[in-house]
Every structure is written in structure tokens, then in C-alpha cells.
VEXDREN-2710 file (C-alpha; in Angstrom, 1 decimal):
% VEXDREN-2710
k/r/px/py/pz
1/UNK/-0.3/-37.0/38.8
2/UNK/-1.4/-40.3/37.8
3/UNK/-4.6/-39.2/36.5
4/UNK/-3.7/-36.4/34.9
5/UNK/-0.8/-37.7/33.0
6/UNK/-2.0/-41.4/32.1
7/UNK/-0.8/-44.5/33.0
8/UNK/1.2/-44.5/29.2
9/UNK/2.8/-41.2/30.0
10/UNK/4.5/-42.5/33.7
11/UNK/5.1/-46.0/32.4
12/UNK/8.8/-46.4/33.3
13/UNK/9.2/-43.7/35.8
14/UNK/10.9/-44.3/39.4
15/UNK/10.7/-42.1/42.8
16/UNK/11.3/-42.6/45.8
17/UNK/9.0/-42.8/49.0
18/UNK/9.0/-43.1/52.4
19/UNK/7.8/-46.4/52.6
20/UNK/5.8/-49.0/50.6
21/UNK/3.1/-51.6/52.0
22/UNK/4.7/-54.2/49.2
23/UNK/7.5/-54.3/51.6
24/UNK/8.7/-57.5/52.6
25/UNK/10.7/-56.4/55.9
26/UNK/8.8/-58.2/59.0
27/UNK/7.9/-54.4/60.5
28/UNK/6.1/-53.4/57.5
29/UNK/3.9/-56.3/57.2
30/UNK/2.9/-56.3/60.6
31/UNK/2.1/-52.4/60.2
32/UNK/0.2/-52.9/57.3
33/UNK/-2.0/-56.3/58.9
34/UNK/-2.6/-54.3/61.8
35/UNK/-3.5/-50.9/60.1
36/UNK/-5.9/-52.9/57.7
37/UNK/-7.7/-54.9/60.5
38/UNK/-8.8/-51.6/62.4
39/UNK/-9.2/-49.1/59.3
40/UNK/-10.0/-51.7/56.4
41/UNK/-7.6/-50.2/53.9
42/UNK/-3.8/-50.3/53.1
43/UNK/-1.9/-47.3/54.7
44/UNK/-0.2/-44.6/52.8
45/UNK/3.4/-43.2/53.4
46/UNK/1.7/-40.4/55.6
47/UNK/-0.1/-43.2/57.9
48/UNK/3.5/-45.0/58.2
49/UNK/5.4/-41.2/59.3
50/UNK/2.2/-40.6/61.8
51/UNK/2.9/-44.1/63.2
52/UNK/6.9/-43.7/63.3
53/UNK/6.5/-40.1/64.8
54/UNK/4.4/-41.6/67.4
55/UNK/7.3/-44.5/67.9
56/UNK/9.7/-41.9/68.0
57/UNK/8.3/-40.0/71.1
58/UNK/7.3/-43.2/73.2
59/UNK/11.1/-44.3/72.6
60/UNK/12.6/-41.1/73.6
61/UNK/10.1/-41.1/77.0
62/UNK/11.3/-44.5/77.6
63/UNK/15.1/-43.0/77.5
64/UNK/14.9/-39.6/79.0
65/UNK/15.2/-41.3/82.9
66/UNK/12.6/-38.8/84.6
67/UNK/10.3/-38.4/81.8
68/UNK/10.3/-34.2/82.0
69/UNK/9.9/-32.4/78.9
70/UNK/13.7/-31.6/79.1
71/UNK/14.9/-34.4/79.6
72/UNK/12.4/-36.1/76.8
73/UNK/13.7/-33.4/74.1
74/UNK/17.8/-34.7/74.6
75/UNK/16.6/-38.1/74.4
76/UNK/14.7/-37.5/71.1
77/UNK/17.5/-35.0/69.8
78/UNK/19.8/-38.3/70.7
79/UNK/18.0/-40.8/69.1
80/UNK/19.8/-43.8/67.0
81/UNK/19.1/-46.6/64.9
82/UNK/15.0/-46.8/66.4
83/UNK/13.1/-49.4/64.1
84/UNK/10.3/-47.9/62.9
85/UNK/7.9/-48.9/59.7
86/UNK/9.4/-46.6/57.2
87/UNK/13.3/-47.9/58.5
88/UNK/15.8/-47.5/60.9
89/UNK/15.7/-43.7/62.3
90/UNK/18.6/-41.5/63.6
91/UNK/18.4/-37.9/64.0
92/UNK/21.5/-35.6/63.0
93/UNK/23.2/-33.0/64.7
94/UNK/20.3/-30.4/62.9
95/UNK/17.3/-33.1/64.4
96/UNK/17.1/-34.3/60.6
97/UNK/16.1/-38.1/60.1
98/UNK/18.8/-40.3/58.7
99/UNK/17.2/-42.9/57.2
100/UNK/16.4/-45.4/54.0
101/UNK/13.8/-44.9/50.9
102/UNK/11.7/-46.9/49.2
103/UNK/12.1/-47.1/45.5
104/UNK/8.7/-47.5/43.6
105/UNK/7.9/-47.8/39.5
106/UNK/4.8/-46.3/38.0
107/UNK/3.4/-49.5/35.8
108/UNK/0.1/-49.5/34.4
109/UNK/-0.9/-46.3/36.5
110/UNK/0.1/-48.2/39.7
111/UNK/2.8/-47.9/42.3
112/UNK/5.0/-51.0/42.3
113/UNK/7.2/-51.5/44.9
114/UNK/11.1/-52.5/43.6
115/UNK/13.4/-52.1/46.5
116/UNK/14.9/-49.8/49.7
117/UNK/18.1/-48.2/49.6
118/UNK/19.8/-46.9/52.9
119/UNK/22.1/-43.7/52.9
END
């Protein structure tokens, strides 16, 4: 949208995102070190989700007790308050994530980082 729409017409605009590598919070930085050292570029929101879906599985396995599917699926479906990159992840009652967002600003045609906000 950026390029389409010109740095001068999203001057001033806000969303919100998933995550940003700007992030101060010690999980992000660490992330985004590692990420850059073994892929030489700064991951996107879709690299942080990837690397929190990934946390979320190997933290359910760890809970289940016998590690069987089953038993891995209540764990997940149960899961609360895991740090991950993008925040701290619960799941509700529909297996929806509960979590924060990071607010970013459009200035000069870039994405500037301003702050998170949990629910």
C-alpha cells in the first residue's frame, strides 16, 4: 500500500500488527539477533507467528505428560500466558489467541514502531 499510495498520502496513519522488530521487550530483540545472524535480514510479523506457532506446539508437548496426539491437543487447547515473540499467548474457549498488538505509524513511507497494547 505504501507504494501505491505515497509516503505523503499514509503520513499520520496508525495500525496495528502482530509484532514489530523496533520492540524493546528482551524476547523480541533476541528473536530478531538470532533471525538476522542465520537469514541476514530483519523478520516480518509472519516470521515472528511461524516462530510462536512453533513455541506453541513444543510448549504444549512439554505439558501433555505422554506426549500422544490427544493428549498434546488438551495441552495446546489449555494453554496460558506462554511467552512467545509477538507476546504473551492464551487460547480461549474457541482455541482463539488472547494476546497484545503492536501499534506502528506510517512516517516517511516507513513503519515506525510507537508502542504495544494488551487486551
Amino acid at each position: 500500500m505504501a507504494e501505491i499510495a505515497g509516503p505523503a498520502a499514509l503520513a499520520g496513519t496508525f495500525f496495528s500488527n502482530h509484532y514489530s522488530s523496533e520492540q524493546d521487550d528482551p524476547n523480541v530483540v533476541a528473536f530478531v539477533e538470532k533471525y538476522k545472524g542465520k537469514y541476514g535480514e530483519t523478520p516480518d510479523s509472519m516470521a515472528a507467528l511461524g516462530y510462536d506457532a512453533a513455541v506453541l506446539i513444543v510448549e504444549a508437548i512439554k505439558n501433555s505428560g505422554d506426549g500422544t496426539p490427544e493428549k498434546i491437543k488438551e495441552a495446546l487447547a489449555a494453554t496460558k500466558d506462554v511467552q512467545a515473540v509477538t507476546g504473551k499467548l492464551s487460547l480461549d474457549a474457541n482455541h482463539n489467541p488472547i494476546k497484545g498488538a503492536a501499534i506502528l505509524e506510517m512516517v516517511d513511507g516507513k513503519q515506525v514502531y510507537k508502542t504495544y497494547v494488551n487486551p
